[in-house]
C-alpha positions as CSV (number, residue, x, y, z in Angstrom):
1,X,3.8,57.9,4.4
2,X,7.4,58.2,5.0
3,X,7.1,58.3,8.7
4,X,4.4,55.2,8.4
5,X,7.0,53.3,6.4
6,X,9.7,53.7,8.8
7,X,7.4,52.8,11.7
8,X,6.8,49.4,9.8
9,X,10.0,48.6,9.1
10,X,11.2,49.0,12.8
11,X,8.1,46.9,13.7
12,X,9.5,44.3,11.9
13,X,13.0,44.5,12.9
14,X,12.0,44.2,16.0
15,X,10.1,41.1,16.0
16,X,13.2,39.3,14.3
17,X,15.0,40.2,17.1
18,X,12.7,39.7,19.8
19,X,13.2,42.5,21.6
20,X,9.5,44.3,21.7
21,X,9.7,45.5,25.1
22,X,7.2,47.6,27.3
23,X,7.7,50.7,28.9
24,X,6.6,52.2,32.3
25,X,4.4,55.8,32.7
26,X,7.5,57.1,33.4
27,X,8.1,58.8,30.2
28,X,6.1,62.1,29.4
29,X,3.6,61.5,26.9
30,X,3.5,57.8,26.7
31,X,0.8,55.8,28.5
32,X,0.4,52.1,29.0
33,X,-1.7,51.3,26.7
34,X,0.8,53.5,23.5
35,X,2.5,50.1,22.3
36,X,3.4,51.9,18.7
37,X,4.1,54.6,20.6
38,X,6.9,52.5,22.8
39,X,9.2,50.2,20.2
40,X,11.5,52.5,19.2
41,X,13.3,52.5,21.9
42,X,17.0,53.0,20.2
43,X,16.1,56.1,18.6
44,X,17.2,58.9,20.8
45,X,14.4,61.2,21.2
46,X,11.1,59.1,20.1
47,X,9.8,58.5,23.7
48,X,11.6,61.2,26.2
49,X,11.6,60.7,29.9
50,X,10.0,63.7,31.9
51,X,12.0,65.6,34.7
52,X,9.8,63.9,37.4
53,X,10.4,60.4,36.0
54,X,14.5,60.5,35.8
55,X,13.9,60.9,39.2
56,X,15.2,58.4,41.7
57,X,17.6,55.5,41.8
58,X,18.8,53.6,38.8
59,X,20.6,50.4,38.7
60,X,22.8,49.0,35.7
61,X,21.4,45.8,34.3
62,X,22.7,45.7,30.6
63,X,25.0,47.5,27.8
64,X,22.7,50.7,26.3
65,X,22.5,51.6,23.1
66,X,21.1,54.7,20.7
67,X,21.0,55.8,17.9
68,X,20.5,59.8,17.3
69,X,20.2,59.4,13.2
70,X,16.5,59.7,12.1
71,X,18.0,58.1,9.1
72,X,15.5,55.5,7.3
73,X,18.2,53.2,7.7
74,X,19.1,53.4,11.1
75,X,15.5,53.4,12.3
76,X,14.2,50.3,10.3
77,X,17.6,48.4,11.4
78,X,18.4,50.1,14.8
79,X,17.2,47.2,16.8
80,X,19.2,44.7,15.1
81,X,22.0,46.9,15.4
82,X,21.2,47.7,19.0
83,X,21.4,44.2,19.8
84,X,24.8,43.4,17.8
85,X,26.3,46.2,20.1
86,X,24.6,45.4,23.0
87,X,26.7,41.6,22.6
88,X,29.3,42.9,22.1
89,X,29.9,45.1,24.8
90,X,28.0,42.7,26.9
91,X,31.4,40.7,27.6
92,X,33.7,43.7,27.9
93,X,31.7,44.9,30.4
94,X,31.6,41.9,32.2
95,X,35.5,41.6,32.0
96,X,35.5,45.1,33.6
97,X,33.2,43.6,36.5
98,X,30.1,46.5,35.8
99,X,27.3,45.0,37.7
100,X,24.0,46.2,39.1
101,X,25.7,46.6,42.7
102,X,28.5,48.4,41.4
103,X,27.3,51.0,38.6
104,X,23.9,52.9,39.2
105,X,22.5,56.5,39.8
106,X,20.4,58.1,41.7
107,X,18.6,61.5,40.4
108,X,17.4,64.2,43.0
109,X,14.6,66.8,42.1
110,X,17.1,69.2,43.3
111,X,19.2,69.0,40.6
112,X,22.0,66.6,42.3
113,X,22.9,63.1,41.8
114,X,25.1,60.2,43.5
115,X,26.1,57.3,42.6
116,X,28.8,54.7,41.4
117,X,30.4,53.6,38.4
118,X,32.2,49.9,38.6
119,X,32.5,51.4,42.2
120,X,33.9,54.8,42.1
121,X,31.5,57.1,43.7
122,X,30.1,59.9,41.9
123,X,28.4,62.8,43.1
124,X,27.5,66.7,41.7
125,X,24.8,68.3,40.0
126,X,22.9,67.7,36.6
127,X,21.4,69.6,34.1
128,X,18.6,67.9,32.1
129,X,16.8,68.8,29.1
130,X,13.4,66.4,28.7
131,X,13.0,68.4,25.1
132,X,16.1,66.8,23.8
133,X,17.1,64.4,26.4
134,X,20.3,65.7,26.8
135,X,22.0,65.3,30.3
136,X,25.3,66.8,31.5
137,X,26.8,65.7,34.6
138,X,28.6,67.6,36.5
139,X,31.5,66.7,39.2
140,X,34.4,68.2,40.8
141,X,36.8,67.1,38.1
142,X,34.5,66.9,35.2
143,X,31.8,67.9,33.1
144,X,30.1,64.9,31.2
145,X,27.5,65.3,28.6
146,X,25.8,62.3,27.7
147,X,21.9,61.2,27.0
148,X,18.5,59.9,28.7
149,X,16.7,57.4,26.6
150,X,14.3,54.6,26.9
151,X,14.7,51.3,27.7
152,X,12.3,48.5,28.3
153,X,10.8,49.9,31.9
154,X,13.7,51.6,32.6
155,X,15.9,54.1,30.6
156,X,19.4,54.3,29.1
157,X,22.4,56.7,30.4
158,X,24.2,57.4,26.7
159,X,27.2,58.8,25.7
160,X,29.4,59.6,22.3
161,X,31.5,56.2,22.3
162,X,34.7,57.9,22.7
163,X,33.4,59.8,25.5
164,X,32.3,56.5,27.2
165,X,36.1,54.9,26.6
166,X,37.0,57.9,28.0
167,X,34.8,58.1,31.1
168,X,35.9,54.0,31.7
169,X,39.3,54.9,31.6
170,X,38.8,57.7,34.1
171,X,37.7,55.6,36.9
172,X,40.2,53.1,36.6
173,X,38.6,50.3,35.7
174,X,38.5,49.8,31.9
175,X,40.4,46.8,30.3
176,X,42.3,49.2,28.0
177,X,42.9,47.4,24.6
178,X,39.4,45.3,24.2
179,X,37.4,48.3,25.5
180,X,39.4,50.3,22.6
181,X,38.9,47.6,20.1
182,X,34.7,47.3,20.7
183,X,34.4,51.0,20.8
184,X,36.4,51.8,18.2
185,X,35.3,49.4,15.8
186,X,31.4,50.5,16.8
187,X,32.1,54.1,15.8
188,X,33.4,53.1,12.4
189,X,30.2,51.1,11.5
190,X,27.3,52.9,13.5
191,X,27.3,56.5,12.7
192,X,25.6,58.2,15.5
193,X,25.6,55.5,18.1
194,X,25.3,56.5,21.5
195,X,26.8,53.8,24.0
196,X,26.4,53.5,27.4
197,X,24.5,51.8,30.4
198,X,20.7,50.2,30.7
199,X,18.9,51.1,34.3
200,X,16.3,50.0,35.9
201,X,15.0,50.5,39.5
């Protein structure tokens, strides 16, 4: 009962805010035709992504969001939430000039990636857990632990909030004080949010 309430409620937070989206057969144990199966999208770890379908080129096309609370709370209201935060950075990340030709990712089945991030290449190796989605990235200078969630047909890269402001601010780019601001302002109101980038192919 508990698990059919929370399913409601995120139904209907999710036709207020217009965002019922559909996935692709990328994601392990999802088909096409599993639409309960594919709205909650902002809860890490509801619909994972398999090894084989992180595979390949991923471009940036929006702010991500998640949430990794299986609170009643977050669940029924994630997608409103999702959507404030997703505004919000929406226009920060514009400022910073993040764009589809400048930020994306490509994952090989051997374990490396490539890539840029508002136009600094990045290259290494991954590590990828489709159990938990959990994702480390792993470079010459750094090791970056972040997560792989859904996202409409595509899927989100996430990370900790201060671990994105960090990773901004490490390749460059960031507009320091209004990146600070939105960030720090998220993690005092979301607990558990997870921020990052939306890709699609």
């Amino acid at each position: 009962m508990k698990k059919l309430t929370i399913i409601v409620c995120t139904v209907v937070s999710l036709m207020l805010t217009g965002c019922m989206g559909t996935n692709g057969n990328i994601f392990s144990g999802v088909d096409g035709t599993s639409t309960l199966g594919n709205i909650l999208t902002s809860v890490l770890g509801i619909n994972k992504v398999s090894q084989e379908g992180l595979v390949g080129t991923w471009k940036y096309y929006q702010p991500g969001c998640g949430f990794a609370s299986d609170n009643l709370l977050a669940k029924a209201g994630g997608e409103v939430a999702a959507a404030k935060v997703r505004s919000e950075l929406a226009g920060t990340y514009q400022q910073m000039g993040i764009s589809g030709s400048n930020t994306y990712f490509t994952f090989n089945q051997d374990k490396s990636f490539s890539g840029k991030l508002m136009g600094t290449p990045l290259s290494g190796s991954y590590v990828y857990d489709p159990n938990t989605g959990q994702i480390t990235l792993k470079t010459m200078i750094a090791s970056i632990n972040g997560f792989i969630n859904t996202s409409g047909s595509g899927i989100s890269l996430l990370f900790e909030s201060k671990k994105l402001l960090s990773i901004l601010q490490m390749v460059g780019s960031a507009s320091g004080n209004a990146t600070l601001a939105t960030v720090s302002e998220l993690s005092k109101n979301y607990d558990g949010v997870r921020l990052g980038f939306d890709l699609a192919r």
